[in-house]
C-alpha positions in Angstrom: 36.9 275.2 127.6 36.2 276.9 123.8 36.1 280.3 125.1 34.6 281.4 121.9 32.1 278.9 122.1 31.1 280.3 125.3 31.1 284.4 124.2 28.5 283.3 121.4 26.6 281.2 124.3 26.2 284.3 126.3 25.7 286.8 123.7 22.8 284.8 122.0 21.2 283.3 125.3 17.9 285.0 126.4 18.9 288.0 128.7 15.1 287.8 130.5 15.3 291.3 129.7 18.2 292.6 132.0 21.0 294.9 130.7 24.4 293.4 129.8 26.5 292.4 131.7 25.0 289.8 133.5 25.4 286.5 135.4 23.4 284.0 135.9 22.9 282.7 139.9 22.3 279.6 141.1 19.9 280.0 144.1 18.7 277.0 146.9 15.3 277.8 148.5 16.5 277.6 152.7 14.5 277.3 155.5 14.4 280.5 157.2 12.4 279.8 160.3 8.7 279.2 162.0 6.6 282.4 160.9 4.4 284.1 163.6 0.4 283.6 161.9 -0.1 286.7 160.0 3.3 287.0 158.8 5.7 286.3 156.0 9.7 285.1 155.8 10.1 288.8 154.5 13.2 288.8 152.5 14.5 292.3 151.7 14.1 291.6 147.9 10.7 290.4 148.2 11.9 286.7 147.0 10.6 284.5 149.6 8.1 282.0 150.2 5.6 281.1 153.2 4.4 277.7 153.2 2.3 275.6 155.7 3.7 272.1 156.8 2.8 269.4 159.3 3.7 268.1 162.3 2.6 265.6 164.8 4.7 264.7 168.3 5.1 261.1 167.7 6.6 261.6 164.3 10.2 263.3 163.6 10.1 265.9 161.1 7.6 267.9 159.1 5.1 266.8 156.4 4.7 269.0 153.6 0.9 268.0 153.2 -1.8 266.6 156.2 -2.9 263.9 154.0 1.3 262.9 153.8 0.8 262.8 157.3 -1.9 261.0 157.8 -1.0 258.2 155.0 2.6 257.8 157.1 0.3 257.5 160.6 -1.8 255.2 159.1 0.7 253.1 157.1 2.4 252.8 160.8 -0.4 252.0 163.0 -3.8 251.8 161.9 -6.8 253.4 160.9 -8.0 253.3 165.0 -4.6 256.0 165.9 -4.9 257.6 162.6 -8.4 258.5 163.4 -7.7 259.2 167.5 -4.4 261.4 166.4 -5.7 263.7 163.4 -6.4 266.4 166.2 -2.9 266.7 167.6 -1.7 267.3 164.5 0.2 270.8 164.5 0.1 273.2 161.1 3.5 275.4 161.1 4.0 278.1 159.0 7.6 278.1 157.6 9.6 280.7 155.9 11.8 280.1 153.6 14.3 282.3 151.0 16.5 282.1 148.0 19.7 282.1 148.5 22.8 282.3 146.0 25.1 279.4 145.9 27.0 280.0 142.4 27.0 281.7 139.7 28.1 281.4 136.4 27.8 283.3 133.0 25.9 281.6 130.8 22.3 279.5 131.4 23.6 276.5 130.0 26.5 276.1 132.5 24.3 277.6 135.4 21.7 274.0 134.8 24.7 271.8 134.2 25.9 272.9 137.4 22.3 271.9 138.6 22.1 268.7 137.5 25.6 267.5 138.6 24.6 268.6 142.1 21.0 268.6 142.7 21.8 265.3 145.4 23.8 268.0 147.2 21.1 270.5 147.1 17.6 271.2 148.1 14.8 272.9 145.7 17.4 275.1 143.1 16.3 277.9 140.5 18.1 280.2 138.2 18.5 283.4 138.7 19.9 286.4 136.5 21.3 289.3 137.8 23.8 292.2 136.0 26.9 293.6 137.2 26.4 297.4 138.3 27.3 300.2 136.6 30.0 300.7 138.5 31.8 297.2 138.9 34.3 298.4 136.3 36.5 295.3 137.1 33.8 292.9 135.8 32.9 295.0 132.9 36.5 295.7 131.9 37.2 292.3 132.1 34.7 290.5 130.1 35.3 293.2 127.7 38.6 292.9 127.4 37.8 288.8 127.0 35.2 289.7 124.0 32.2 289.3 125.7 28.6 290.8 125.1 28.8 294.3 127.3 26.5 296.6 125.8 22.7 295.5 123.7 
């Protein structure tokens, strides 16, 4: 590793307009859980998503789309059961969050890390966060290493 490589790579990156020091998280979207109608997967931070997906009781799993559903039922056994079933098809709403996994200092190593693990992984984001105020350890020490602490 060229550490002064990576000080220029994280002094010259785009901050998204948070306050140095920062890091830059990796984050998975998870399955929270089955969401009461009316409801959302209410994530302290805000950062969650609610979406509908499919299910019928001859079929393992969920279907992110009724027409996904309805292509697998028909591709399986005909136009005649896709037709009869439709109606016991069941619309869940799911919750789901971010959650961190790793986290890294610059962007460039956050989507390497991505790519070399995205079989391990479901839907990924990055996510950029700073080290508070008072985390002196963290601040002290990329200071100390020559990094970017202050704009």
């Amino acid at each position: 590793m060229d550490l002064q490589k990576l000080k220029e790579e994280y002094a010259t990156q785009d901050n998204r307009g948070t306050a140095y020091p920062f890091y830059v998280q990796v984050q998975e979207l998870r399955f929270v859980g089955v969401i009461a109608d009316g409801y959302s997967a209410s994530c302290p931070f805000g950062d969650d998503e609610t979406k509908e997906e499919f299910k019928h009781p001859d079929y393992e799993g969920a279907y992110d789309s009724e027409q996904e559903l309805l292509d697998q039922m028909l591709e399986e056994n005909g136009q005649e059961y896709a037709n009869n079933e439709c109606s016991n098809i069941e619309v869940i709403n799911c919750g789901y969050v971010w959650h961190p996994v790793e986290f890294f200092l610059t962007i460039k190593g956050a989507e390497k890390y991505m790519n070399a693990n995205k079989h391990n992984h479901g839907k990924l984001r990055t996510y950029i966060a700073w080290f508070e105020r008072r985390n002196y350890e963290m601040r002290g020490l990329l200071e100390e290493l020559g990094f970017k602490v202050k704009d």
